[in-house]
BANU-607354 format. One line per 8 residues: number of its first residue (from 1); for each residue x, y, z of C-alpha. Coordinates in Angstrom, 3 decimals. Layout:
<rs>
NUM = X/Y/Z ~ ...
</rs>
This chain:
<rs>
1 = 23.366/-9.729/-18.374 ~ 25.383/-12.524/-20.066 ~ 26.859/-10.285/-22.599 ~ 27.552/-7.830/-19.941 ~ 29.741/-9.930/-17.824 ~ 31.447/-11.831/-20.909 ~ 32.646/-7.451/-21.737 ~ 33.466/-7.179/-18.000
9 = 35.334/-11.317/-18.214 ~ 37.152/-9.659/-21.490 ~ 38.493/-6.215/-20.195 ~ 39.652/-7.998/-16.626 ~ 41.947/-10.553/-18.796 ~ 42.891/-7.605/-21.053 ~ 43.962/-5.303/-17.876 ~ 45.469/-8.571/-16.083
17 = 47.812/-9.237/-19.830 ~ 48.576/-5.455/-19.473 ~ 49.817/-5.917/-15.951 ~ 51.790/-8.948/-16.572 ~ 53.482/-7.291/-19.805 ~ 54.622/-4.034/-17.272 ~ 55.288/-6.651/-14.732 ~ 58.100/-8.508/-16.746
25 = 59.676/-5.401/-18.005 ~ 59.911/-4.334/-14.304 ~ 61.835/-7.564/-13.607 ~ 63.965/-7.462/-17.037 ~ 64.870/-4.075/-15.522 ~ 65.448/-5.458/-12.004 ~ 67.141/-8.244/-13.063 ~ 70.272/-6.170/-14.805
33 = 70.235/-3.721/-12.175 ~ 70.194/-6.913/-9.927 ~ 73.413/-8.075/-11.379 ~ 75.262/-5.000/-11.661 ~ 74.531/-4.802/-7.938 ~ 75.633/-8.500/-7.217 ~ 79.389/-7.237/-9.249 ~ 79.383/-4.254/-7.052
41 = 78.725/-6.482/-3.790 ~ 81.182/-8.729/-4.568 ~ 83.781/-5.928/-5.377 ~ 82.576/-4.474/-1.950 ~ 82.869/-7.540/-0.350 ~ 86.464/-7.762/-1.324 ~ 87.371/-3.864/-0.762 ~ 86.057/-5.002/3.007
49 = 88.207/-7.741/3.653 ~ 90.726/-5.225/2.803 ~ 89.486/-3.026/4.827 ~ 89.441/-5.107/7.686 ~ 92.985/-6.861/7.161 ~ 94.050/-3.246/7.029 ~ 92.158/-2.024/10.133 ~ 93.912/-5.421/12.172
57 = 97.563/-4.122/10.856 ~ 96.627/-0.338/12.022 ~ 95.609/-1.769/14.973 ~ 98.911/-4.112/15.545 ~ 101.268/-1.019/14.395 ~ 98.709/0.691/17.236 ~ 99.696/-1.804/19.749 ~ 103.301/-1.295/18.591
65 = 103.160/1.959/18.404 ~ 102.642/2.423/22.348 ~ 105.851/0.780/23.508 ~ 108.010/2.408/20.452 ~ 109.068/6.076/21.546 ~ 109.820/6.482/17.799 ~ 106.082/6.132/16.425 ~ 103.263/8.807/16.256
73 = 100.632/7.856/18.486 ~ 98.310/10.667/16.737 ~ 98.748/9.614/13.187 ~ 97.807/5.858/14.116 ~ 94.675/6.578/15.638 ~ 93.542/8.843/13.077 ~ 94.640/6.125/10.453 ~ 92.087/3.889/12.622
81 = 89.823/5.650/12.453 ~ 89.553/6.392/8.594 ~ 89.567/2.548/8.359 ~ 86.221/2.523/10.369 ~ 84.468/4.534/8.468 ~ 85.496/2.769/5.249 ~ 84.255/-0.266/6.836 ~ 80.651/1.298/7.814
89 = 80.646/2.538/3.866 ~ 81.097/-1.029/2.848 ~ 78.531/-2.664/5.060 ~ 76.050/0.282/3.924 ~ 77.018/-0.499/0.606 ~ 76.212/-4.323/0.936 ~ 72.648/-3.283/3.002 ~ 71.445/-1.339/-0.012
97 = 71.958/-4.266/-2.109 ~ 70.422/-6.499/-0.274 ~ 67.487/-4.227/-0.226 ~ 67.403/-4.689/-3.760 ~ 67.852/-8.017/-3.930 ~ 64.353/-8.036/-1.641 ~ 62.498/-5.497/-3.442 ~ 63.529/-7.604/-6.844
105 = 62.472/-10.883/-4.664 ~ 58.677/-8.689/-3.957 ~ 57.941/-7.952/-8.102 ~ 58.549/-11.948/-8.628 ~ 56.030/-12.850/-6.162 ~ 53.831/-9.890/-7.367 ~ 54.386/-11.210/-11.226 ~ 53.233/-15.152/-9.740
113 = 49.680/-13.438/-8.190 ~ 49.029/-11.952/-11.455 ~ 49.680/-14.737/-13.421 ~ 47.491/-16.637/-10.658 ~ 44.728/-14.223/-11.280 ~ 45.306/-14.054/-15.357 ~ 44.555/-17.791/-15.393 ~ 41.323/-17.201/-13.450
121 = 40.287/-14.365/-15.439 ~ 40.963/-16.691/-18.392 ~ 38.995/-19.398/-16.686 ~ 36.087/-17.296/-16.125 ~ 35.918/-15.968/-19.559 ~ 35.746/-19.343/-21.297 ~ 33.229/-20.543/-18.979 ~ 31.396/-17.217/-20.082
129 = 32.114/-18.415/-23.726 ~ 30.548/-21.737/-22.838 ~ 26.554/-22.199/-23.946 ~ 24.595/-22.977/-20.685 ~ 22.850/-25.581/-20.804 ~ 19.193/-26.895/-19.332 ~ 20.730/-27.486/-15.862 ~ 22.268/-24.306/-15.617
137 = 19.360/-22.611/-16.972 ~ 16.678/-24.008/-14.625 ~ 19.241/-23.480/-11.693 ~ 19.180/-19.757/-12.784 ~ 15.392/-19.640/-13.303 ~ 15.405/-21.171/-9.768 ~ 17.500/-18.506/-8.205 ~ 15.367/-16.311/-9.844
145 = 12.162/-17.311/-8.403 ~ 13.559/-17.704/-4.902 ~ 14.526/-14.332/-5.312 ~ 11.180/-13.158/-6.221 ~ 9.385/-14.725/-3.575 ~ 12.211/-13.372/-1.302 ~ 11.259/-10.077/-2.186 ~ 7.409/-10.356/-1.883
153 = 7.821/-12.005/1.383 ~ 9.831/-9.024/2.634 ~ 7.544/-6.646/0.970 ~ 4.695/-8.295/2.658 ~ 6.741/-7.884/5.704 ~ 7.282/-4.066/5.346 ~ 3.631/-3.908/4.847 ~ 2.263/-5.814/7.379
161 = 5.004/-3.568/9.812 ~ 3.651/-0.562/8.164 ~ 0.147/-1.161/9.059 ~ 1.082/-2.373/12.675 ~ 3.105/1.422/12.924 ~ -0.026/3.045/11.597 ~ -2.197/1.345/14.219 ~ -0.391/2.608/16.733
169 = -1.446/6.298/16.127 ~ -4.553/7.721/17.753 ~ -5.937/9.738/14.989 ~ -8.837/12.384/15.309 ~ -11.336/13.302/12.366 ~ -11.426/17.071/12.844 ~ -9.004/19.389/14.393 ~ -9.287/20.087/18.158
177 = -7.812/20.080/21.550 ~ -8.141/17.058/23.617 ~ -9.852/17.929/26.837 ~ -9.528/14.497/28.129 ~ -8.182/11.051/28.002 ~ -10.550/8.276/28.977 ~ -8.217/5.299/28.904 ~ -4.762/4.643/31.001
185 = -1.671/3.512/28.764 ~ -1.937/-0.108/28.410 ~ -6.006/-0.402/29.494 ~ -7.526/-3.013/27.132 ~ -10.024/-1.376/25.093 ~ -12.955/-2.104/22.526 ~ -14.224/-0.829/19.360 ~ -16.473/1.311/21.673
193 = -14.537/2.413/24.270 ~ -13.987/6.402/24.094 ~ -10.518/6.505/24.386 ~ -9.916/10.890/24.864 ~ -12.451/13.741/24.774 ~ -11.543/16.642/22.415 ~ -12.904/19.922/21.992 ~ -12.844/21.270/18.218
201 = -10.896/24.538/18.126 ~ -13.329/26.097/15.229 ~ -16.695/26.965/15.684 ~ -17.231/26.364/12.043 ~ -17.971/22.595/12.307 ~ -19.215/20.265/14.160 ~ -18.600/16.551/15.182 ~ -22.231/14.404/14.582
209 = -22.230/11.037/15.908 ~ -24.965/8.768/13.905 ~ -25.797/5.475/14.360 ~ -26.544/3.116/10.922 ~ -28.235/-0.124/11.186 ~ -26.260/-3.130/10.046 ~ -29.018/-3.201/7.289 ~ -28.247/-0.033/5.546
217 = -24.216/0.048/6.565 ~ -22.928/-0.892/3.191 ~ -24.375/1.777/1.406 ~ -22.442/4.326/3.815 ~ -19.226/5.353/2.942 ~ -16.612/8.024/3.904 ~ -17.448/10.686/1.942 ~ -21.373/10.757/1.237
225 = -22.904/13.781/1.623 ~ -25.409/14.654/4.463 ~ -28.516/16.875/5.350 ~ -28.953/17.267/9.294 ~ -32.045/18.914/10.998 ~ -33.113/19.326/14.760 ~ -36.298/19.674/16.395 ~ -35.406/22.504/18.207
233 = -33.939/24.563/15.011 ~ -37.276/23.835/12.893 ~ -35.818/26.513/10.044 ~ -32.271/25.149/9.698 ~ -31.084/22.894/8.020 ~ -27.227/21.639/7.994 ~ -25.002/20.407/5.753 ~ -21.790/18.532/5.877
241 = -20.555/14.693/4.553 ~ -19.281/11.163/6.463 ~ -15.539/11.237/7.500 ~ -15.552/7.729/9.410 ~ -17.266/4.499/9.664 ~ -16.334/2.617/12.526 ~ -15.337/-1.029/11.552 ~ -16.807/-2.493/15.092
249 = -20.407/-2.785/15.343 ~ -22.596/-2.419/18.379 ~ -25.261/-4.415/19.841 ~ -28.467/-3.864/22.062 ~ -31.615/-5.945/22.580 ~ -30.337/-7.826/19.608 ~ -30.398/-4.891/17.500 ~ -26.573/-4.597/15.454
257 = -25.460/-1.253/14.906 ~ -22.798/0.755/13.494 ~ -20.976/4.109/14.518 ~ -20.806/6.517/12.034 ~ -18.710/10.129/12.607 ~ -19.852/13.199/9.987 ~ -18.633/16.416/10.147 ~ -21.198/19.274/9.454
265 = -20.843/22.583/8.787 ~ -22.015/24.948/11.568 ~ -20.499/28.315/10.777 ~ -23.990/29.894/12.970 ~ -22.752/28.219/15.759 ~ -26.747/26.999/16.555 ~ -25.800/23.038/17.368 ~ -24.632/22.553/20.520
273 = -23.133/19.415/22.103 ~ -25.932/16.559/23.181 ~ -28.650/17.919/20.580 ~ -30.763/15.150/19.048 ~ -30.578/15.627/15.459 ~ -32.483/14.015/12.341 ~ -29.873/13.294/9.288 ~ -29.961/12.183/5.778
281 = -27.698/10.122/4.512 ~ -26.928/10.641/0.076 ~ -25.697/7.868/-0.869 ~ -26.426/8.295/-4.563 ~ -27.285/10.920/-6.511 ~ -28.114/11.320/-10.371 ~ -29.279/13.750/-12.655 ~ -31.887/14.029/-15.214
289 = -33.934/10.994/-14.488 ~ -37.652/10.145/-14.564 ~ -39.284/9.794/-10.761 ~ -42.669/9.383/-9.285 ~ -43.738/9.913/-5.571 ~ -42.917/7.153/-3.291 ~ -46.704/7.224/-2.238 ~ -47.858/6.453/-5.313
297 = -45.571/2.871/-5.936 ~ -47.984/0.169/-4.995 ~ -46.475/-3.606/-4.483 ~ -48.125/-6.860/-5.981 ~ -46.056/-9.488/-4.683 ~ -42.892/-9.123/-6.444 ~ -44.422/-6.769/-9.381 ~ -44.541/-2.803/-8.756
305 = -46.127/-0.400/-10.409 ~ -48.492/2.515/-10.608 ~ -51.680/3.222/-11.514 ~ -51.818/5.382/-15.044 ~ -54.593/7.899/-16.008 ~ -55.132/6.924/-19.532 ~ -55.730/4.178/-22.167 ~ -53.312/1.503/-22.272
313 = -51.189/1.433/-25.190 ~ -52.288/-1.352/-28.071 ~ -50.408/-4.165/-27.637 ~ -49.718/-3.721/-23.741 ~ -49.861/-6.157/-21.286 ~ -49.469/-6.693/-17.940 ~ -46.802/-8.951/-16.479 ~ -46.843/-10.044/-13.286
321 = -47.275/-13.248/-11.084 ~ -50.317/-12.091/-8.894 ~ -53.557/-13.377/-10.027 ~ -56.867/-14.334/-8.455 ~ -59.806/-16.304/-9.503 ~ -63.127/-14.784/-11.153 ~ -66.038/-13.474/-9.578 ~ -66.220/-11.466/-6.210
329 = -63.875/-13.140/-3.401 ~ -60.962/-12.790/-1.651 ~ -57.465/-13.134/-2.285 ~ -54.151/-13.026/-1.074 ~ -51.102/-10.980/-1.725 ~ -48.002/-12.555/-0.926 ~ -44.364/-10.967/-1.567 ~ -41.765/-8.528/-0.392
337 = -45.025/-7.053/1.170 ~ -47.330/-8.910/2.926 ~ -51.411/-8.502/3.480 ~ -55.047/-9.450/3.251 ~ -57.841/-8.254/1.055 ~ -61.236/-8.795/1.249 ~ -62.040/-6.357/-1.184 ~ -63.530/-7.962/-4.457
345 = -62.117/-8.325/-7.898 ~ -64.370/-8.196/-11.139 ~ -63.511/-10.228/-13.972 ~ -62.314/-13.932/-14.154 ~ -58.826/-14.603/-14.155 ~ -57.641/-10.760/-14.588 ~ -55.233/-9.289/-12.726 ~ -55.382/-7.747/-8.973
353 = -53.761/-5.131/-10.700 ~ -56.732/-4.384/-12.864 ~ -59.599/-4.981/-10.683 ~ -62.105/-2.621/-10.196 ~ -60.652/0.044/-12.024 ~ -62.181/3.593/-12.952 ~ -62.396/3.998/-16.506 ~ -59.337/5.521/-18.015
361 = -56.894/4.294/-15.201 ~ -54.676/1.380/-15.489 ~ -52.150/-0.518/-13.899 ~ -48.647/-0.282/-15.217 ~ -45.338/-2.439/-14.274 ~ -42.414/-0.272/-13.661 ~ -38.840/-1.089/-12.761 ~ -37.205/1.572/-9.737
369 = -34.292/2.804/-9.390 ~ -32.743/4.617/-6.211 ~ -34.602/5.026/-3.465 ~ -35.177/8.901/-2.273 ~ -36.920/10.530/0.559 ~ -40.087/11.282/-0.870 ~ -39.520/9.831/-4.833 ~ -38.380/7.125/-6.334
377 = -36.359/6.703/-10.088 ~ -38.400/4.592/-12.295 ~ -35.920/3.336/-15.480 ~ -38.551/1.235/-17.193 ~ -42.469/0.931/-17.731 ~ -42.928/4.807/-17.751 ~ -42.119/7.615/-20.102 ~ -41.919/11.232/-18.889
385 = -45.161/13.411/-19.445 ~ -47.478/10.116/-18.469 ~ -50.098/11.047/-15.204 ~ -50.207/8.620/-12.680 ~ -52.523/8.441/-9.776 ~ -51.169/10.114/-6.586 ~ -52.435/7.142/-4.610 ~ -54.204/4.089/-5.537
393 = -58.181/3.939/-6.963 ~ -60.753/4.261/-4.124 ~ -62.491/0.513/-4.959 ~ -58.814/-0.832/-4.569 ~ -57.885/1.007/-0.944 ~ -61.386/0.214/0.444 ~ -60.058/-3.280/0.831 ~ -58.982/-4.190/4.502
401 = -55.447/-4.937/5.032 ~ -53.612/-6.473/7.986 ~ -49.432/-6.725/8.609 ~ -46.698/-5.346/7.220 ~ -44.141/-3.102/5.849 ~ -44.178/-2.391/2.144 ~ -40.273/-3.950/1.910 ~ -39.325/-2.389/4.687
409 = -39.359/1.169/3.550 ~ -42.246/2.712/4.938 ~ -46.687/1.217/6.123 ~ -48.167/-1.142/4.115 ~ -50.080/0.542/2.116 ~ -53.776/-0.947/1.118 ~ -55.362/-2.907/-1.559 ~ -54.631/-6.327/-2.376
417 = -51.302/-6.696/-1.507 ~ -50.832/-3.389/-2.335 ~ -47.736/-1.162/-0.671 ~ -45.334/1.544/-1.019 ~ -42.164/2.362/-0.498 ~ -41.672/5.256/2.514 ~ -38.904/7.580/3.266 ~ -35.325/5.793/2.367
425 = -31.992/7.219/1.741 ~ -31.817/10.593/0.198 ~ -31.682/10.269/-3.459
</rs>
């Protein structure tokens, strides 16, 4: 930028030199032409007081003239009146030069602003020339910074104006016609007040309104996938994916829940509006993993696993934080899931896990994954091909349990401590 203005600095004093130069010539020009004039103005000057001493005798021989019988009255006046018009020659004469003299007057003050302006060029170039030092440097830096924040402030501005536009603009989630508006202009509304009816114009989808507990919200998101059914249609099912989550929640008998709008495909035209409908919500999927039944994942505490049909590999153990003491007794599972045994456990200081087991059927640790409707990924403690027990040994689910939900995905699910997870979100 500094070299750039120095070139610009540089070609202005070069342009303003160029000026001057054409400038002076102009007036060396004027000048001669100036004092040829000033000869011919004072010759003109003296050819009119000729003139006029001339026109005053014409007009005494005039005067004459009228009482003398012997004079030409005719040839006097025209005499006159040649003298006139050699006097309006002169004065135009003398006008023209003083035009001159004015215009000559105009290029000196015009040379004087361009020699003003040459020295200011100059001036500006040399301070161009000049290093800058640490004052001027920070003072630019300064400038610079102001500027900056300037410009993110007005960004920010634009933005936050942009947003505020954007808020002003009803939008709907499927195409329709709006059959009715709920709201007057300028009615104070909330995140669920139904501000206009509409009527889709296709009969090839459908608008599903769901409602999401606060607990499960976050894994929702515009876009996920979904699997409707309804009572009434036991052989169809529908499909069709989340185009809104409302931002406001709702509450009722304490209970916090959210809106959620999906639109489903319903090219048979079979839902109609005010139909009940069941709905699964994918909000994960992968492919090519290992999964069990969600029946067969039991809970000890904070350990889950299932039980194995096999012999436990050499040098396996099992890890876990759930132990009771020897002998027959009972004991106490405490955890995600919650519940009392008074079934009995052989051997002292083994495992709940292992108590009372058939031959050939241990407990294994495994670590889950996502959470489907009816299985559950395991990604470690399990290799594909392994059997595992459907649900858990007989001795273990003669036990008597009391509470709970197996962490809140589906019944407790007996033995000591034991649970499993139920139906979650679609996998």
């Amino acid at each position: 930028t500094g070299y750039t203005t120095l070139q610009s600095d540089q070609n202005t004093v070069t342009k303003d030199q160029t000026t001057i130069t054409a400038d002076k010539n102009a007036i060396t020009q004027d000048q001669n032409a100036l004092t040829q004039d000033q000869n011919a103005v004072t010759k003109d000057q003296a050819q009119l007081a000729l003139d006029q001493k001339q026109l005053a005798t014409d007009q005494a021989a005039l005067a004459d003239a009228k009482t003398s019988s012997n004079y030409s009255s005719q040839q006097t006046q025209l005499q006159i009146q040649q003298d006139k018009q050699a006097v309006q020659a002169a004065i135009q004469t003398y006008n023209d030069r003083t035009s001159q003299l004015s215009t000559l007057d105009n290029s000196k003050i015009t040379i004087a602003q361009d020699q003003i302006s040459l020295k200011s060029a100059e001036a500006t170039l040399n301070s161009d020339l000049q290093p800058a030092d640490a004052t001027t440097i920070a003072a630019a830096r300064a400038s610079v910074s102001n500027a900056q924040a300037a410009l993110k402030s007005s960004e920010a501005q634009l933005q936050s104006a942009q947003l505020t536009e954007q808020e002003t603009v009803l939008r709907a989630p499927i195409d329709g016609i709006i059959t009715a508006v709920d709201v007057a202009n300028g009615a104070p509304v909330s995140g669920s007040t139904v501000i206009a009816t509409m009527e889709a114009n296709t009969k090839n989808e459908s608008l599903v309104q769901l409602t999401v507990s606060q607990s499960q919200i976050e894994s929702v998101k515009v876009g996920n996938p979904i699997t409707l059914t309804v009572d009434a249609l036991p052989n169809a099912t529908f499909n069709g994916k989340i185009t809104q989550v409302y931002p406001v929640p709702t509450t009722s008998s304490n209970v916090t829940n959210y809106t959620v709008i999906a639109n489903v495909n319903n090219s048979s035209g079979d839902l109609k509006p005010g139909m009940s409908v069941n709905v699964e919500i994918q909000v994960a999927n992968q492919q090519h993993v290992l999964t069990v039944p969600a029946i067969s994942l039991v809970n000890f505490g904070s350990m889950e696993g299932v039980y194995v049909v096999g012999t436990r590999p050499q040098g396996g153990s099992l890890s876990g934080h759930h132990h009771v003491g020897g002998g027959s007794g009972s004991g106490t599972s405490t955890g995600t899931s919650s519940g009392t045994s008074n079934g009995s456990f052989g051997g002292s200081g083994s495992s709940a896990a292992s108590a009372k087991l058939p031959s050939g059927v241990y407990f294994q640790p495994v670590q889950v994954g996502i959470m489907g409707t009816s299985t559950v990924q395991i990604t470690g403690g399990l290799t594909a091909g392994q059997k595992i027990m459907l649900v858990p040994p007989g001795s273990v689910l003669s036990a008597t349990t009391s509470g709970s939900t197996g962490r809140g995905f589906g019944p407790f699910g007996g033995g000591g401590g034991g649970g499993r997870r139920g139906g979650g979100q679609n996998g």
